[in-house]
KOLTI-281275 format. One record per atom (N, C-alpha, C, O): residue in three letters; x, y, z. Coordinates in steps of 0.1 Angstrom, whole numbers, padded with zeros to 4 digits, always signed. Example, Ala and Ser with C-alpha at 12.3 -4.5 7.8 and 13.67 -1.06 7.14 Angstrom:
ALA+0132-0057+0078
ALA+0123-0045+0078
ALA+0132-0033+0078
ALA+0142-0033+0085
SER+0128-0022+0071
SER+0137-0011+0071
SER+0129+0000+0079
SER+0134+0011+0080
END
This chain:
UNK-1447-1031+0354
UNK-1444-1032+0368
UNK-1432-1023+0371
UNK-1421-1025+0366
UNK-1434-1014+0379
UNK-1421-1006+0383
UNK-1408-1015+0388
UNK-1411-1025+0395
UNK-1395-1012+0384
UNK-1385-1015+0386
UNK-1381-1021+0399
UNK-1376-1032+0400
UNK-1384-1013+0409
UNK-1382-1013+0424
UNK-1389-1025+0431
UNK-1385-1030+0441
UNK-1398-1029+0424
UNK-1405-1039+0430
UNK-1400-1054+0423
UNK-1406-1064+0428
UNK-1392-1055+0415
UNK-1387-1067+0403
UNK-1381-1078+0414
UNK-1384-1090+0411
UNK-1374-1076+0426
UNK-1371-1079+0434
UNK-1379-1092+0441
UNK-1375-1103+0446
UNK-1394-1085+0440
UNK-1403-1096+0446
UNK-1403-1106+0436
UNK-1412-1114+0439
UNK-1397-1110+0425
UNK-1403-1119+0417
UNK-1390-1130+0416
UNK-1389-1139+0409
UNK-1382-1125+0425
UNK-1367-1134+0422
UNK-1366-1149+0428
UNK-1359-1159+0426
UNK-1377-1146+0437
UNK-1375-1158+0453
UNK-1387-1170+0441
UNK-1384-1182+0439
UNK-1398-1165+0435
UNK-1403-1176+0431
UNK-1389-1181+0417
UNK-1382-1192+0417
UNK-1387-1170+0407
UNK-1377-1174+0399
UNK-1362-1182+0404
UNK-1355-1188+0396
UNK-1361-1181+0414
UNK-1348-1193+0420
UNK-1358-1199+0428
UNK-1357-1194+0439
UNK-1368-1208+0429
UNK-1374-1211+0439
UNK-1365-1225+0436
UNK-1360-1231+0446
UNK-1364-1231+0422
UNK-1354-1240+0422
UNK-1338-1242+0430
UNK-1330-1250+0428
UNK-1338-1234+0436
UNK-1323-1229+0441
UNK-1323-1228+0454
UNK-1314-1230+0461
UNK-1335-1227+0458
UNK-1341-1222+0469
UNK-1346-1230+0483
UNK-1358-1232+0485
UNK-1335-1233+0492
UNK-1344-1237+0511
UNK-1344-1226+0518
UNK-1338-1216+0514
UNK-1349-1225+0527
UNK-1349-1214+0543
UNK-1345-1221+0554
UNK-1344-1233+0557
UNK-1345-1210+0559
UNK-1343-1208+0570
UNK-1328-1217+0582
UNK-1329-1224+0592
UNK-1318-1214+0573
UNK-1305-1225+0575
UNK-1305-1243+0573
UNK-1296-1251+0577
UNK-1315-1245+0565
UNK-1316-1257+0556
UNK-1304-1262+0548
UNK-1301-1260+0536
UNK-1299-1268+0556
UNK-1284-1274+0537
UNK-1291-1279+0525
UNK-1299-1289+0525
UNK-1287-1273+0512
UNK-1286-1273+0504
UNK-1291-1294+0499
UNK-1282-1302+0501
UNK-1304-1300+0494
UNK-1299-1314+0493
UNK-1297-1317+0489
UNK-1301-1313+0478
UNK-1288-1330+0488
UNK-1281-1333+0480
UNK-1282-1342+0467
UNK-1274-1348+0459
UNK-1297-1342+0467
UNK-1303-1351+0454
UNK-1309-1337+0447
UNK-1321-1337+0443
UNK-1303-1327+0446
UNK-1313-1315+0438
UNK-1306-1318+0424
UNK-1293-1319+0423
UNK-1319-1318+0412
UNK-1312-1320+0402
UNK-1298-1313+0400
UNK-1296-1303+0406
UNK-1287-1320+0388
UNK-1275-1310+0384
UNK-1274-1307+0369
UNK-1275-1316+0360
UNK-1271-1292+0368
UNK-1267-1294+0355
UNK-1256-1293+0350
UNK-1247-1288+0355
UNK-1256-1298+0339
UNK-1243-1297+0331
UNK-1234-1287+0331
UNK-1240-1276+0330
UNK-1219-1287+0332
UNK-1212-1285+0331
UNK-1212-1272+0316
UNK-1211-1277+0305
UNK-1212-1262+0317
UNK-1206-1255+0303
UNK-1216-1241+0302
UNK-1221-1235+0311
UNK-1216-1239+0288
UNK-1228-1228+0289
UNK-1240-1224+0290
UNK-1244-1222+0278
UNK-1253-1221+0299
UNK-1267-1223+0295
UNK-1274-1210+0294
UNK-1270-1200+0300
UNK-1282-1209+0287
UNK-1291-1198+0282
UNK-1299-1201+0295
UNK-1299-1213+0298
UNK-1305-1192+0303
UNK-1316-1189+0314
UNK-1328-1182+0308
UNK-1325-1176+0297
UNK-1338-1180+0309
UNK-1352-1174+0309
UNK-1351-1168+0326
UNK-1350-1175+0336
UNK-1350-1153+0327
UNK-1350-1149+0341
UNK-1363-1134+0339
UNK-1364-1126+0330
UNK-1371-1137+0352
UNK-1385-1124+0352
UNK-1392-1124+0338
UNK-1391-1116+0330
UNK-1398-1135+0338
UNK-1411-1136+0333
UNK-1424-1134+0338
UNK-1435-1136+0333
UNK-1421-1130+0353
UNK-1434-1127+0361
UNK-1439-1110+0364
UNK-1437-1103+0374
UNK-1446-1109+0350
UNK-1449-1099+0351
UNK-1447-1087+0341
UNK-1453-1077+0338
UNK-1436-1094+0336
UNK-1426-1082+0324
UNK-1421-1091+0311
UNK-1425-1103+0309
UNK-1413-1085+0303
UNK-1409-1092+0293
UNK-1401-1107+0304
UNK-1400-1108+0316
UNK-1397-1115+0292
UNK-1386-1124+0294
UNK-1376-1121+0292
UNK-1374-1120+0280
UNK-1364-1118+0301
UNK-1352-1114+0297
UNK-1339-1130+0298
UNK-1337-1134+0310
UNK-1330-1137+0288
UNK-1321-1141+0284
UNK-1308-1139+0290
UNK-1302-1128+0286
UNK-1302-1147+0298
UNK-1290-1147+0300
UNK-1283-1159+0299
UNK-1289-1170+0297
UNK-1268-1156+0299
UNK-1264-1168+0295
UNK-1253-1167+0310
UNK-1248-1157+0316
UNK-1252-1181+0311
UNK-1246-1186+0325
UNK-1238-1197+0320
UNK-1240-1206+0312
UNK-1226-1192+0328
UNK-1212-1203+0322
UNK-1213-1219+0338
UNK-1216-1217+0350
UNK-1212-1223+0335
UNK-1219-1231+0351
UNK-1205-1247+0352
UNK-1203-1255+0343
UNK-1197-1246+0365
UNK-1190-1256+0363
UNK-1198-1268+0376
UNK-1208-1264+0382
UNK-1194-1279+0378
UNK-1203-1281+0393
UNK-1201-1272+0404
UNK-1211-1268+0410
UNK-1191-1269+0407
UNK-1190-1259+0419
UNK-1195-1245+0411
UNK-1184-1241+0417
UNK-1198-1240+0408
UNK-1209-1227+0404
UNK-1222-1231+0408
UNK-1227-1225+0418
UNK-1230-1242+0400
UNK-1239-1250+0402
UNK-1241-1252+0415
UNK-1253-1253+0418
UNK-1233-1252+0423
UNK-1236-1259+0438
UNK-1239-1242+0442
UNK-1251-1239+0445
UNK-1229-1233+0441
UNK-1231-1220+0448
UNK-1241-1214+0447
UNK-1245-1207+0457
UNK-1250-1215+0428
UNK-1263-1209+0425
UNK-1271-1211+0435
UNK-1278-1202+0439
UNK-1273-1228+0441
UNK-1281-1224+0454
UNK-1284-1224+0462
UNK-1295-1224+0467
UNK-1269-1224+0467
UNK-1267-1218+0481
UNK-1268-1206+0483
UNK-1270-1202+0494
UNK-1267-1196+0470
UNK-1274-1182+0470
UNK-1285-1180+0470
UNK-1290-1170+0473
UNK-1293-1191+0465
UNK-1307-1193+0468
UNK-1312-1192+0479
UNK-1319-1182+0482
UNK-1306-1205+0491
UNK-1308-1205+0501
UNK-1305-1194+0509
UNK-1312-1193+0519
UNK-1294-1182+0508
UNK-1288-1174+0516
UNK-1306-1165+0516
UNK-1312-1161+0525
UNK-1307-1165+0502
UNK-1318-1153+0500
UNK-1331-1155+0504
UNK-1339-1147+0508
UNK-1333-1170+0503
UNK-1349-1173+0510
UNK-1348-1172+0525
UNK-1356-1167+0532
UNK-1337-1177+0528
UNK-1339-1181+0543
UNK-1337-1164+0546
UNK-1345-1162+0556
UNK-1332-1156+0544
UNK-1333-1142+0548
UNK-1350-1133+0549
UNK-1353-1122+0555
UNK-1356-1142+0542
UNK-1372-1129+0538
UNK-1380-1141+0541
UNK-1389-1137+0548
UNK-1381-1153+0540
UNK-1388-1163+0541
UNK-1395-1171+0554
UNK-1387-1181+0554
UNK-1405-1173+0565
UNK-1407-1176+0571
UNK-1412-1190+0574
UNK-1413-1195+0584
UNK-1415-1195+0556
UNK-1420-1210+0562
UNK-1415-1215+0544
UNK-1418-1207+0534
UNK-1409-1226+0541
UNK-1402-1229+0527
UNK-1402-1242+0527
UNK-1394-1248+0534
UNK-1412-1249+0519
UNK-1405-1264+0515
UNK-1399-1268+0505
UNK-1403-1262+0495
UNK-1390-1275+0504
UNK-1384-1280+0490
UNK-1385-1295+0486
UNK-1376-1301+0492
UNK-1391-1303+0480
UNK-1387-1320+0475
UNK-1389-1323+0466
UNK-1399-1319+0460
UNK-1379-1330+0461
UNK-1375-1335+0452
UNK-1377-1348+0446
UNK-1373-1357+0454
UNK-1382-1354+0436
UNK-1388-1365+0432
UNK-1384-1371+0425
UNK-1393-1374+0416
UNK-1371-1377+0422
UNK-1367-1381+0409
UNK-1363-1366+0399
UNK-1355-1359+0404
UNK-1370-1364+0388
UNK-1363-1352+0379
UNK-1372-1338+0379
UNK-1371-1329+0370
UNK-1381-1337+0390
UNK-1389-1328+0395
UNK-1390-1324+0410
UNK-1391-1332+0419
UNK-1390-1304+0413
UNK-1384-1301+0422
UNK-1398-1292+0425
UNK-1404-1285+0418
UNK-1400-1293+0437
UNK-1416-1288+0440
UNK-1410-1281+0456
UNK-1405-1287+0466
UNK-1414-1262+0454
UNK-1410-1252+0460
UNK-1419-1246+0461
UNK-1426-1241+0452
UNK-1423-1244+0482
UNK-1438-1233+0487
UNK-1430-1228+0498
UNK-1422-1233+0506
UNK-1435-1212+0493
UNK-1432-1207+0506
UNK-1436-1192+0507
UNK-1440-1185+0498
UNK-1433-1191+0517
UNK-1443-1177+0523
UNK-1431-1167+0528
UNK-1423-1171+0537
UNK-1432-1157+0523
UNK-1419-1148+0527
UNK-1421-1134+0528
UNK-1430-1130+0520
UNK-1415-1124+0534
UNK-1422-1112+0533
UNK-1414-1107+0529
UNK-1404-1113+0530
UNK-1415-1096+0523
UNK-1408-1089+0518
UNK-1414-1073+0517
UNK-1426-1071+0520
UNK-1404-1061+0513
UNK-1407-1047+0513
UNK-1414-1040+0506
UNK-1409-1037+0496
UNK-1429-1034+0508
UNK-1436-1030+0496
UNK-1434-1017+0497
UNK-1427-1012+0505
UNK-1444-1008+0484
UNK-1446-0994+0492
UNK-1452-0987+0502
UNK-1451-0975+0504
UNK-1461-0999+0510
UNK-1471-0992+0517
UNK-1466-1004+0531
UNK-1474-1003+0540
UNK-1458-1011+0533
UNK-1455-1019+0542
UNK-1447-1031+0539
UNK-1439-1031+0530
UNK-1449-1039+0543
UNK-1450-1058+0541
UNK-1454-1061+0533
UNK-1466-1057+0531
UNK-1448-1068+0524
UNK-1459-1078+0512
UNK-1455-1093+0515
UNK-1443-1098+0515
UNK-1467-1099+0520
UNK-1467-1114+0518
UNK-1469-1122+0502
UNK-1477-1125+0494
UNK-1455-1123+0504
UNK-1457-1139+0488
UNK-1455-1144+0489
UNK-1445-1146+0496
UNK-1466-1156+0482
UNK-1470-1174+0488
UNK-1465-1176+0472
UNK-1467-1168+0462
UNK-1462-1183+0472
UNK-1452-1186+0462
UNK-1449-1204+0460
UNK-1442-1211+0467
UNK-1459-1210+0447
UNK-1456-1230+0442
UNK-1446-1226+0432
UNK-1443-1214+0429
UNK-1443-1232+0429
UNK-1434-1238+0418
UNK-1430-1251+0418
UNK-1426-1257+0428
UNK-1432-1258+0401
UNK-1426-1271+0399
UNK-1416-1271+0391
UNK-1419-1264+0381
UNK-1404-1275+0390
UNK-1395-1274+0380
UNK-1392-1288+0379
UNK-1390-1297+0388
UNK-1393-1291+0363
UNK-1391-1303+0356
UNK-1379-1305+0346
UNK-1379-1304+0334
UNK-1368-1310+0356
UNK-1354-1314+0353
UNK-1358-1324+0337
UNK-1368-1331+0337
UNK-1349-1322+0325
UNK-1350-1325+0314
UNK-1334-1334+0313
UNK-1325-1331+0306
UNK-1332-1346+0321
UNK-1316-1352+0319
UNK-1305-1338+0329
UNK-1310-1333+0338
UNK-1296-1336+0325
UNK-1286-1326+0330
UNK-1286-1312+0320
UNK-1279-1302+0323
UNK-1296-1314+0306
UNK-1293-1301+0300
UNK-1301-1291+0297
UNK-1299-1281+0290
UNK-1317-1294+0308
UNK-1328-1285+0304
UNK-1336-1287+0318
UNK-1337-1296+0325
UNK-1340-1274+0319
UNK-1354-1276+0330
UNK-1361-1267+0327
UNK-1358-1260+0318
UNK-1374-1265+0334
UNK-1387-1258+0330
UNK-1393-1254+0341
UNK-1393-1264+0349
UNK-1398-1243+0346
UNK-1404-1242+0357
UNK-1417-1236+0358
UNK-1417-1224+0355
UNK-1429-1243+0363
UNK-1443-1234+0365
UNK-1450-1235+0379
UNK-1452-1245+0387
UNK-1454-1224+0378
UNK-1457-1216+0391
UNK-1467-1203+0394
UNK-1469-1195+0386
UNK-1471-1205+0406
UNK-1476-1191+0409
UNK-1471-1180+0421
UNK-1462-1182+0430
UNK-1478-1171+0417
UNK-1473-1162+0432
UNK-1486-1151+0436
UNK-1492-1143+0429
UNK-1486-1154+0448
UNK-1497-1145+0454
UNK-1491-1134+0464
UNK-1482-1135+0473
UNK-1498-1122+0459
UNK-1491-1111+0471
UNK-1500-1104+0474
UNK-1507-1098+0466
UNK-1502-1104+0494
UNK-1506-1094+0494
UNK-1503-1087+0511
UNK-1502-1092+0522
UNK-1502-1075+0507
UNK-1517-1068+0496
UNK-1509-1070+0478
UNK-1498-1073+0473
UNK-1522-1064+0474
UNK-1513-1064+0458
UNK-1506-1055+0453
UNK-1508-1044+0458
UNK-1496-1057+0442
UNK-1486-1045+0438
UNK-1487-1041+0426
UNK-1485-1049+0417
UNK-1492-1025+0423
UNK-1500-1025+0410
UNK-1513-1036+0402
UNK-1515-1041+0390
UNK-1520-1036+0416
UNK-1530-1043+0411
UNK-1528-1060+0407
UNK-1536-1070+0406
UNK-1517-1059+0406
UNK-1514-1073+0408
UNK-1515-1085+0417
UNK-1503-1085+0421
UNK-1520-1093+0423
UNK-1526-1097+0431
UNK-1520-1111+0431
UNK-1514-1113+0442
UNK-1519-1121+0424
UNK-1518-1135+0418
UNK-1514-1136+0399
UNK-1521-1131+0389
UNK-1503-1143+0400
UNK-1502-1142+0383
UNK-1489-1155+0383
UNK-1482-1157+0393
UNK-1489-1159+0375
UNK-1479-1173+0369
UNK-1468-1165+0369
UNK-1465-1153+0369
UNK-1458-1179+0370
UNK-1443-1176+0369
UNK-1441-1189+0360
UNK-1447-1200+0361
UNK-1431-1185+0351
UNK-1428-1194+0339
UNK-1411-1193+0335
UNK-1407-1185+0326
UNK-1405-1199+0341
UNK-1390-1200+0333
UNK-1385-1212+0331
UNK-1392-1222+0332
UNK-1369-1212+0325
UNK-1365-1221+0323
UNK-1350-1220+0319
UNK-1344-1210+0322
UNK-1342-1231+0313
UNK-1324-1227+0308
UNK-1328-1242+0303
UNK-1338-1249+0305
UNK-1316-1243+0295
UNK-1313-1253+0285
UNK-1299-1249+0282
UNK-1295-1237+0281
UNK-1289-1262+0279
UNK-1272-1261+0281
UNK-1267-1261+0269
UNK-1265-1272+0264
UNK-1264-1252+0262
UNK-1259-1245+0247
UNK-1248-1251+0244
UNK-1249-1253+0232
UNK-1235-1256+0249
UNK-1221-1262+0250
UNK-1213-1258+0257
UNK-1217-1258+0269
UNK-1201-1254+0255
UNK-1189-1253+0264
UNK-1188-1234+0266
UNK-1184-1226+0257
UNK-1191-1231+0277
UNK-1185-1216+0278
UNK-1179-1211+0269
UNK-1169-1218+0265
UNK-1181-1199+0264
UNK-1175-1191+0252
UNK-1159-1189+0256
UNK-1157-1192+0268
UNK-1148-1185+0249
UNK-1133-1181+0256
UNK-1136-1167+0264
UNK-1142-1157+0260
UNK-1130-1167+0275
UNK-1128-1158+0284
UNK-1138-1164+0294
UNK-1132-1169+0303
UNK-1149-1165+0294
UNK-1157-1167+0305
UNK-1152-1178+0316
UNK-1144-1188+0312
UNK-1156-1176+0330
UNK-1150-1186+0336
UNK-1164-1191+0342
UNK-1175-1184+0340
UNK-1164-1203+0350
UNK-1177-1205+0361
UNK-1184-1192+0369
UNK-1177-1187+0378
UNK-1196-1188+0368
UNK-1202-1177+0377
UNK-1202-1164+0368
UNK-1206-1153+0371
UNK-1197-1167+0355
UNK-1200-1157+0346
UNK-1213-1155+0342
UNK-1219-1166+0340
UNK-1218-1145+0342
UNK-1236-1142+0336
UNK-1231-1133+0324
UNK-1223-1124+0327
UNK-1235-1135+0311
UNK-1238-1128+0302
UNK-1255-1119+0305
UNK-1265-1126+0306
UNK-1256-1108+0306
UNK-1262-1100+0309
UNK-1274-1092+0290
UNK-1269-1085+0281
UNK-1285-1097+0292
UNK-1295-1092+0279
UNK-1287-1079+0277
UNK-1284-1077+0265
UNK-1282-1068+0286
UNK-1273-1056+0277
UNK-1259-1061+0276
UNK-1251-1052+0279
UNK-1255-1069+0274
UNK-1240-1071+0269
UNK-1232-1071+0283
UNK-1221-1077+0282
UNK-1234-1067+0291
UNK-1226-1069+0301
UNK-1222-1081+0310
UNK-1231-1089+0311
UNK-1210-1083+0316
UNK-1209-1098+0317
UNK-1207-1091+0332
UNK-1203-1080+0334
UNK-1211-1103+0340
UNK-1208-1102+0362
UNK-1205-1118+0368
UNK-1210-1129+0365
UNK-1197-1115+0375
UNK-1200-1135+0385
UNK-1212-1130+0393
UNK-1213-1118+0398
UNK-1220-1139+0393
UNK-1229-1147+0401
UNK-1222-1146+0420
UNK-1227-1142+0430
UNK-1208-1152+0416
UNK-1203-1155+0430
UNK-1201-1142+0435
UNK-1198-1142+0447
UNK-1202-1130+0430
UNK-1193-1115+0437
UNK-1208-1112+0438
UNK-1209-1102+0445
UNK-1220-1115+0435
UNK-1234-1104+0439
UNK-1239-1104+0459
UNK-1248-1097+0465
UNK-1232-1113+0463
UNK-1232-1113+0478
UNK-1224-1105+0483
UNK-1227-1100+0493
UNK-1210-1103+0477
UNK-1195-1098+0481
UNK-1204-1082+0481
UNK-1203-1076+0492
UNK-1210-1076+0473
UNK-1210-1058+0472
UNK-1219-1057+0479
UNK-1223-1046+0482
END
């Protein structure tokens, strides 16, 4: 899948994170633990790429409210509910292709594991299609490794090339 287009696949990958259209954030969405977690991020479509996320509750709270900033921006129709330790996300949002608009319809279920694991499966439909891709599964997940490494603070991302960013500064640039 070309690079340029990876973009489309983020809204189902935070779909857990994720209300529209000036929705507050609610307040029974699962939480996780406090400290360090390995992420599974763009498995739709491409390899699996690993990061590691330092997460305190207020980070936690911010991940998705950045959710929300980003759906409710591209998104025209978004549900979110929550059921006990499972979090069920549809929604329809457009977004920039090469040839115009791309509509993705976008399920996802994520199944909260206690405070130190979740799992998410899903689909995503676009169209028109992008490289032929048309409809294909989305599959991620994180699980909570221990206490943040030294140096890292809340909103730290360990980056698959070694490089570390907050989470909280990718709205700021």
């Amino acid at each position: 899948m070309l690079t340029r287009y990876r973009h489309l696949f983020l809204l189902p990958l935070l779909a857990v994170t994720t209300v529209a259209l000036a929705v507050d954030v609610p307040a029974n969405l699962p939480k996780r633990k406090a400290g360090l977690w390995e992420m599974q991020m763009g498995s739709a479509g491409g390899k699996p790429q690993m990061v590691k996320v330092c997460l305190d509750e207020a980070s936690d709270r911010a991940m998705y409210e950045m959710g929300a900033k980003i759906g409710g921006s591209v998104c025209s129709k978004f549900s979110l509910s929550v059921n006990g330790n499972v979090v069920v996300a549809d929604g329809v949002c457009s977004l920039p292709g090469p040839q115009g608009n791309i509509v993705m319809t976008s399920h996802s279920e994520t199944r909260f594991t206690g405070d130190t694991a979740y799992q998410t499966q899903g689909t995503v439909k676009l169209d028109p299609p992008v490289n032929g891709n048309g409809e294909m599964s989305v599959s991620n997940g994180g699980h909570w490794v221990g206490q943040c490494t030294a140096g890292m603070k809340p909103g730290d991302m360990l980056l698959p090339d070694g490089r570390t960013m907050n989470f909280k500064d990718m709205g700021q640039q």
